[in-house]
C-alpha positions, 0 to 999 in steps of 0.5 A: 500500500502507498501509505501506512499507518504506524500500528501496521508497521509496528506489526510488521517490524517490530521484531526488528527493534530491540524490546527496551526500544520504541519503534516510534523513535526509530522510525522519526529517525530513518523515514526523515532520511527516506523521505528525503532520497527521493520523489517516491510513490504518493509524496507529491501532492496538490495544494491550492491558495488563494491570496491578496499578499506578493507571496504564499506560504507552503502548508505545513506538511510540504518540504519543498515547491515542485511546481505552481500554477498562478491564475491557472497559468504555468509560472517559473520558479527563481532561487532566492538570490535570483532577483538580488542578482538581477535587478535588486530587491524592489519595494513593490514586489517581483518583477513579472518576468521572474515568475515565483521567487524563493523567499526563505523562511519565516515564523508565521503563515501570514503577516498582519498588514498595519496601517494605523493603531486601529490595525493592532492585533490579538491572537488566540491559540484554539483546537484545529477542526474537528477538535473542539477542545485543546489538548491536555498537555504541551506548552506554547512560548509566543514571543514578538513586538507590542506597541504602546497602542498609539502606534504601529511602531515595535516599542515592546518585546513580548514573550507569553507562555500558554500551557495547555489545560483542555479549554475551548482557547487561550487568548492572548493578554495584549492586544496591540501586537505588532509582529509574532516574531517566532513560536516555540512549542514543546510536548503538543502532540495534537495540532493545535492552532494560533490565529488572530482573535478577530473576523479574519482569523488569520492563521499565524501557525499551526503547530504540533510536536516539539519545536519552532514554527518555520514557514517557507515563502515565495513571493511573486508580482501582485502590484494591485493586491488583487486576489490570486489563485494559486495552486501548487505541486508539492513534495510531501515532509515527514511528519513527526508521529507520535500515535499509532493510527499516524499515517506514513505516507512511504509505505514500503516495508522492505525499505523500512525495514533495511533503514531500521537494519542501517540504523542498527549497523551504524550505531555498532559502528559498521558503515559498510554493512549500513552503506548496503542497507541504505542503499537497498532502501534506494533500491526498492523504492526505485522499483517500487516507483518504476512499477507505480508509474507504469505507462506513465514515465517522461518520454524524450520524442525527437523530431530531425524536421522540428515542428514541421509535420514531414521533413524537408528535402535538402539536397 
Protein backbone atom coordinates (compact mmCIF):
# COMPACT_ATOMS: atom_id res chain seq x y z
CA UNK A 1 0.00 0.00 0.00
CA UNK A 2 1.24 3.71 -0.62
CA UNK A 3 0.78 4.91 2.97
CA UNK A 4 0.65 3.13 6.02
CA UNK A 5 -0.29 3.67 9.29
CA UNK A 6 2.17 3.44 12.47
CA UNK A 7 0.24 0.50 14.09
CA UNK A 8 0.93 -1.57 10.73
CA UNK A 9 4.41 -1.09 10.84
CA UNK A 10 4.86 -1.69 14.12
CA UNK A 11 3.09 -5.14 13.46
CA UNK A 12 5.42 -5.73 10.81
CA UNK A 13 8.60 -4.83 12.09
CA UNK A 14 8.72 -4.52 15.49
CA UNK A 15 10.98 -7.57 15.76
CA UNK A 16 13.40 -5.73 14.23
CA UNK A 17 13.65 -3.49 17.32
CA UNK A 18 15.36 -4.22 20.21
CA UNK A 19 12.26 -4.73 23.27
CA UNK A 20 13.67 -1.80 25.53
CA UNK A 21 13.31 0.29 22.11
CA UNK A 22 10.48 2.20 20.84
CA UNK A 23 9.53 1.53 17.35
CA UNK A 24 8.28 5.19 17.05
CA UNK A 25 11.53 6.95 17.88
CA UNK A 26 13.36 4.94 15.18
CA UNK A 27 11.20 5.28 12.51
CA UNK A 28 11.26 9.57 13.42
CA UNK A 29 14.68 9.00 12.90
CA UNK A 30 15.02 6.66 9.42
CA UNK A 31 11.89 7.99 7.39
CA UNK A 32 13.19 11.67 7.62
CA UNK A 33 16.07 10.06 5.57
CA UNK A 34 13.95 8.02 3.24
CA UNK A 35 11.52 10.88 2.66
CA UNK A 36 14.30 12.94 1.83
CA UNK A 37 16.31 10.14 -1.15
CA UNK A 38 13.64 10.96 -3.48
CA UNK A 39 10.15 11.99 -5.22
CA UNK A 40 8.54 8.50 -4.02
CA UNK A 41 5.50 6.96 -4.58
CA UNK A 42 2.35 9.31 -3.07
CA UNK A 43 4.98 12.15 -1.50
CA UNK A 44 3.64 14.51 -4.29
CA UNK A 45 0.59 16.21 -3.70
CA UNK A 46 -1.60 19.21 -4.93
CA UNK A 47 -2.09 22.38 -2.70
CA UNK A 48 -4.41 25.39 -3.73
CA UNK A 49 -4.45 29.05 -2.30
CA UNK A 50 -5.93 31.80 -2.58
CA UNK A 51 -4.28 35.03 -1.63
CA UNK A 52 -4.43 39.10 -1.75
CA UNK A 53 -0.36 39.49 -0.32
CA UNK A 54 3.06 39.09 -3.14
CA UNK A 55 3.70 35.94 -1.51
CA UNK A 56 2.37 32.46 -0.19
CA UNK A 57 3.48 30.24 2.34
CA UNK A 58 3.82 26.42 1.80
CA UNK A 59 1.48 24.03 4.35
CA UNK A 60 2.82 22.65 6.89
CA UNK A 61 3.50 19.19 5.76
CA UNK A 62 5.18 20.24 2.16
CA UNK A 63 9.32 20.15 2.22
CA UNK A 64 9.86 21.83 -0.94
CA UNK A 65 7.87 23.51 -4.36
CA UNK A 66 7.80 21.24 -7.41
CA UNK A 67 5.51 23.25 -9.44
CA UNK A 68 2.80 26.23 -9.37
CA UNK A 69 0.32 27.41 -11.49
CA UNK A 70 -0.82 31.13 -10.76
CA UNK A 71 -4.31 32.38 -12.00
CA UNK A 72 -4.43 28.61 -13.87
CA UNK A 73 -1.03 29.91 -15.61
CA UNK A 74 2.37 27.67 -15.52
CA UNK A 75 4.87 30.10 -13.87
CA UNK A 76 8.90 29.72 -13.42
CA UNK A 77 10.40 29.32 -10.34
CA UNK A 78 13.66 31.52 -9.11
CA UNK A 79 16.27 30.68 -6.16
CA UNK A 80 16.13 33.12 -3.51
CA UNK A 81 19.29 35.12 -4.67
CA UNK A 82 17.57 35.43 -8.33
CA UNK A 83 16.20 38.97 -8.33
CA UNK A 84 19.02 40.49 -5.84
CA UNK A 85 21.39 39.21 -8.56
CA UNK A 86 19.47 40.62 -11.11
CA UNK A 87 17.66 43.88 -10.65
CA UNK A 88 17.55 44.16 -6.99
CA UNK A 89 15.10 43.61 -4.22
CA UNK A 90 12.11 46.12 -5.17
CA UNK A 91 9.96 47.60 -2.71
CA UNK A 92 6.86 46.84 -4.86
CA UNK A 93 7.50 43.24 -5.12
CA UNK A 94 8.72 40.78 -8.11
CA UNK A 95 9.22 41.72 -11.50
CA UNK A 96 6.70 39.69 -13.55
CA UNK A 97 9.48 38.36 -15.60
CA UNK A 98 10.78 36.39 -12.56
CA UNK A 99 7.93 34.06 -12.27
CA UNK A 100 7.71 32.70 -8.37
CA UNK A 101 10.87 33.54 -6.14
CA UNK A 102 12.04 31.55 -3.05
CA UNK A 103 11.82 33.95 -0.27
CA UNK A 104 13.29 31.62 2.70
CA UNK A 105 11.75 31.47 5.72
CA UNK A 106 9.60 32.89 8.20
CA UNK A 107 7.78 32.29 11.75
CA UNK A 108 4.22 32.83 10.92
CA UNK A 109 1.72 31.93 7.89
CA UNK A 110 0.88 35.45 7.43
CA UNK A 111 1.96 38.82 8.22
CA UNK A 112 -0.61 41.11 9.81
CA UNK A 113 -0.60 44.34 7.48
CA UNK A 114 -0.64 47.51 9.58
CA UNK A 115 -1.62 50.76 8.58
CA UNK A 116 -2.60 52.58 11.91
CA UNK A 117 -3.19 51.92 15.87
CA UNK A 118 -6.55 50.62 14.54
CA UNK A 119 -4.91 47.64 12.83
CA UNK A 120 -3.12 46.33 16.07
CA UNK A 121 -3.84 42.69 16.52
CA UNK A 122 -4.64 39.96 19.45
CA UNK A 123 -4.23 36.20 18.72
CA UNK A 124 -5.81 33.01 20.27
CA UNK A 125 -4.43 29.65 20.46
CA UNK A 126 -7.63 27.15 19.54
CA UNK A 127 -8.18 23.29 18.84
CA UNK A 128 -7.57 22.50 14.66
CA UNK A 129 -11.07 21.32 13.22
CA UNK A 130 -12.76 18.59 14.10
CA UNK A 131 -11.23 19.49 17.64
CA UNK A 132 -13.31 21.24 19.87
CA UNK A 133 -11.19 21.22 22.76
CA UNK A 134 -7.02 21.82 23.05
CA UNK A 135 -5.05 19.32 24.18
CA UNK A 136 -4.33 18.41 27.99
CA UNK A 137 -0.89 18.86 27.92
CA UNK A 138 2.02 20.69 25.97
CA UNK A 139 3.43 24.22 26.22
CA UNK A 140 3.33 27.05 23.64
CA UNK A 141 6.12 30.06 24.16
CA UNK A 142 4.98 33.14 21.85
CA UNK A 143 7.40 35.71 21.56
CA UNK A 144 7.06 39.11 19.28
CA UNK A 145 6.97 43.24 19.40
CA UNK A 146 3.97 45.13 21.09
CA UNK A 147 3.02 48.77 20.68
CA UNK A 148 2.47 51.21 23.46
CA UNK A 149 -1.02 51.35 21.01
CA UNK A 150 -0.67 54.53 19.90
CA UNK A 151 1.48 53.40 17.22
CA UNK A 152 2.36 50.73 14.70
CA UNK A 153 5.92 51.15 15.96
CA UNK A 154 7.75 47.84 17.72
CA UNK A 155 8.24 49.56 21.04
CA UNK A 156 7.80 46.40 23.49
CA UNK A 157 9.20 43.00 23.15
CA UNK A 158 6.80 40.10 24.50
CA UNK A 159 7.12 36.97 25.28
CA UNK A 160 3.96 34.81 26.83
CA UNK A 161 3.95 31.38 27.98
CA UNK A 162 0.37 29.25 27.48
CA UNK A 163 0.02 25.84 28.93
CA UNK A 164 -2.42 23.69 27.50
CA UNK A 165 -5.05 22.59 30.22
CA UNK A 166 -8.07 21.19 27.77
CA UNK A 167 -10.21 24.54 27.13
CA UNK A 168 -12.04 25.78 24.43
CA UNK A 169 -8.96 28.58 23.75
CA UNK A 170 -6.47 30.88 25.48
CA UNK A 171 -6.15 34.15 24.15
CA UNK A 172 -3.51 36.08 24.44
CA UNK A 173 -3.07 39.10 27.42
CA UNK A 174 -2.14 42.09 24.77
CA UNK A 175 -3.92 43.06 22.19
CA UNK A 176 -1.70 45.97 20.41
CA UNK A 177 0.57 43.33 18.83
CA UNK A 178 2.83 44.18 16.02
CA UNK A 179 4.50 41.39 14.95
CA UNK A 180 4.87 37.47 16.03
CA UNK A 181 8.23 37.04 15.61
CA UNK A 182 8.52 33.08 16.49
CA UNK A 183 6.61 30.13 18.38
CA UNK A 184 8.12 27.89 20.37
CA UNK A 185 6.00 24.83 21.36
CA UNK A 186 7.13 21.61 23.33
CA UNK A 187 5.10 18.22 24.03
CA UNK A 188 1.82 19.33 21.82
CA UNK A 189 1.10 16.43 20.40
CA UNK A 190 -2.23 17.42 18.63
CA UNK A 191 -2.40 20.14 16.12
CA UNK A 192 -3.07 22.98 17.73
CA UNK A 193 -3.65 26.48 16.10
CA UNK A 194 -2.83 30.16 16.51
CA UNK A 195 -4.50 32.55 14.93
CA UNK A 196 -5.91 36.30 15.30
CA UNK A 197 -8.60 36.93 17.67
CA UNK A 198 -10.71 38.65 15.18
CA UNK A 199 -13.29 38.42 11.85
CA UNK A 200 -10.30 37.47 9.77
CA UNK A 201 -8.99 34.76 11.76
CA UNK A 202 -5.91 34.90 10.26
CA UNK A 203 -3.94 31.79 10.72
CA UNK A 204 -0.32 32.56 12.23
CA UNK A 205 0.82 28.58 12.86
CA UNK A 206 -0.11 25.59 13.14
CA UNK A 207 1.97 23.56 15.26
CA UNK A 208 2.41 20.05 16.55
CA UNK A 209 5.14 18.38 18.46
CA UNK A 210 8.36 19.59 19.59
CA UNK A 211 9.78 22.90 18.04
CA UNK A 212 9.66 26.03 16.39
CA UNK A 213 7.35 27.03 13.86
CA UNK A 214 9.32 27.79 10.17
CA UNK A 215 7.17 28.56 7.16
CA UNK A 216 8.84 28.79 3.71
CA UNK A 217 7.76 31.53 1.28
CA UNK A 218 7.81 32.53 -2.06
CA UNK A 219 6.96 35.99 -3.45
CA UNK A 220 5.55 36.74 -6.98
CA UNK A 221 4.11 40.05 -8.62
CA UNK A 222 0.81 41.24 -7.09
CA UNK A 223 1.00 45.46 -7.79
CA UNK A 224 -2.61 45.59 -7.39
CA UNK A 225 -3.14 43.24 -4.05
CA UNK A 226 -5.80 41.66 -6.31
CA UNK A 227 -6.97 38.07 -5.10
CA UNK A 228 -4.70 35.32 -6.97
CA UNK A 229 -5.47 31.92 -7.08
CA UNK A 230 -2.55 29.72 -6.61
CA UNK A 231 -2.31 26.13 -6.79
CA UNK A 232 0.96 24.11 -6.21
CA UNK A 233 2.82 20.51 -6.72
CA UNK A 234 4.22 19.95 -3.56
CA UNK A 235 6.88 17.19 -2.30
CA UNK A 236 5.45 15.99 0.72
CA UNK A 237 7.54 16.33 4.71
CA UNK A 238 7.88 13.76 7.28
CA UNK A 239 5.57 14.41 9.71
CA UNK A 240 6.61 13.62 13.13
CA UNK A 241 4.41 10.57 14.65
CA UNK A 242 3.63 10.11 17.96
CA UNK A 243 0.46 7.88 17.63
CA UNK A 244 -0.47 4.58 16.03
CA UNK A 245 -3.27 5.50 13.84
CA UNK A 246 -0.37 8.33 12.49
CA UNK A 247 -0.33 7.93 8.63
CA UNK A 248 3.36 7.11 6.72
CA UNK A 249 2.99 8.05 3.73
CA UNK A 250 6.29 5.87 2.36
CA UNK A 251 4.59 2.76 2.77
CA UNK A 252 7.21 0.34 1.63
CA UNK A 253 8.13 -2.42 4.20
CA UNK A 254 11.17 -3.95 2.89
CA UNK A 255 12.55 -0.50 2.56
CA UNK A 256 11.68 0.47 6.24
CA UNK A 257 13.00 -2.45 7.11
CA UNK A 258 16.68 -2.16 5.59
CA UNK A 259 16.64 1.74 7.04
CA UNK A 260 15.97 0.09 10.73
CA UNK A 261 18.96 -2.61 9.80
CA UNK A 262 21.27 0.55 8.51
CA UNK A 263 20.40 2.41 11.74
CA UNK A 264 21.38 -0.68 13.63
CA UNK A 265 24.67 -1.21 11.63
CA UNK A 266 25.52 2.26 12.17
CA UNK A 267 25.09 2.72 15.99
CA UNK A 268 27.57 -0.74 16.20
CA UNK A 269 29.97 1.38 14.01
CA UNK A 270 29.59 -0.98 10.72
CA UNK A 271 29.41 1.53 7.64
CA UNK A 272 29.94 -0.89 5.27
CA UNK A 273 27.04 -3.00 6.21
CA UNK A 274 24.89 0.30 6.97
CA UNK A 275 26.01 1.83 3.45
CA UNK A 276 24.46 -1.65 1.80
CA UNK A 277 21.25 -1.38 3.96
CA UNK A 278 20.82 2.34 2.90
CA UNK A 279 21.49 1.53 -0.44
CA UNK A 280 18.95 -1.14 -0.92
CA UNK A 281 16.34 1.17 0.58
CA UNK A 282 17.01 3.07 -2.58
CA UNK A 283 16.94 0.41 -4.37
CA UNK A 284 13.41 -0.91 -3.51
CA UNK A 285 11.95 2.42 -3.68
CA UNK A 286 13.09 2.96 -7.25
CA UNK A 287 11.20 -0.08 -8.12
CA UNK A 288 8.55 0.39 -6.30
CA UNK A 289 8.30 3.91 -8.02
CA UNK A 290 9.20 2.30 -11.90
CA UNK A 291 6.02 -0.16 -11.28
CA UNK A 292 3.67 2.50 -9.64
CA UNK A 293 4.21 4.93 -12.96
CA UNK A 294 3.60 2.13 -15.39
CA UNK A 295 2.97 3.94 -18.84
CA UNK A 296 3.01 6.93 -17.40
CA UNK A 297 7.01 7.68 -17.46
CA UNK A 298 8.67 11.01 -19.04
CA UNK A 299 9.35 10.01 -22.72
CA UNK A 300 12.27 12.07 -24.90
CA UNK A 301 10.50 12.47 -28.65
CA UNK A 302 12.94 13.51 -31.49
CA UNK A 303 11.66 15.22 -34.09
CA UNK A 304 15.01 15.74 -37.25
CA UNK A 305 12.48 18.40 -39.05
CA UNK A 306 11.32 20.04 -35.67
CA UNK A 307 7.88 21.43 -35.69
CA UNK A 308 7.18 20.52 -39.16
CA UNK A 309 4.92 17.54 -39.86
CA UNK A 310 7.25 15.78 -42.62
CA UNK A 311 10.90 16.55 -43.37
CA UNK A 312 12.14 18.75 -45.86
CA UNK A 313 14.33 17.77 -48.97
CA UNK A 314 17.83 19.42 -48.61
CA UNK A 315 19.86 18.02 -51.38
Amino acid sequence: MPALTVKAITKALSGYVRPDEDIVSKLNLIMPRLYAMGMWRDLMFDWTIQTDNDYFTLPEQAAGLLGALLDDAPVEMQARWHDYRISGYAQEGVAPIFGIVDDGWAAVKEDIHLESAADLFEYVIKPVTPNTTLPNEGTIVVEGWRSDGTNIEKTIKTSETFVLDGSAELVSDYSTWVEITSIYFESVYVPVEVATNDEDATTLAIVRGDGVSRYRRFRFANPSASSRVIRLLLKRSWDTIFTENDLVYLGNLNAIKHGLLGMIAEDNADLERAQYHWSICRQLLDEELDEARGAVKPKVRLSPAGVQSRIPNIV
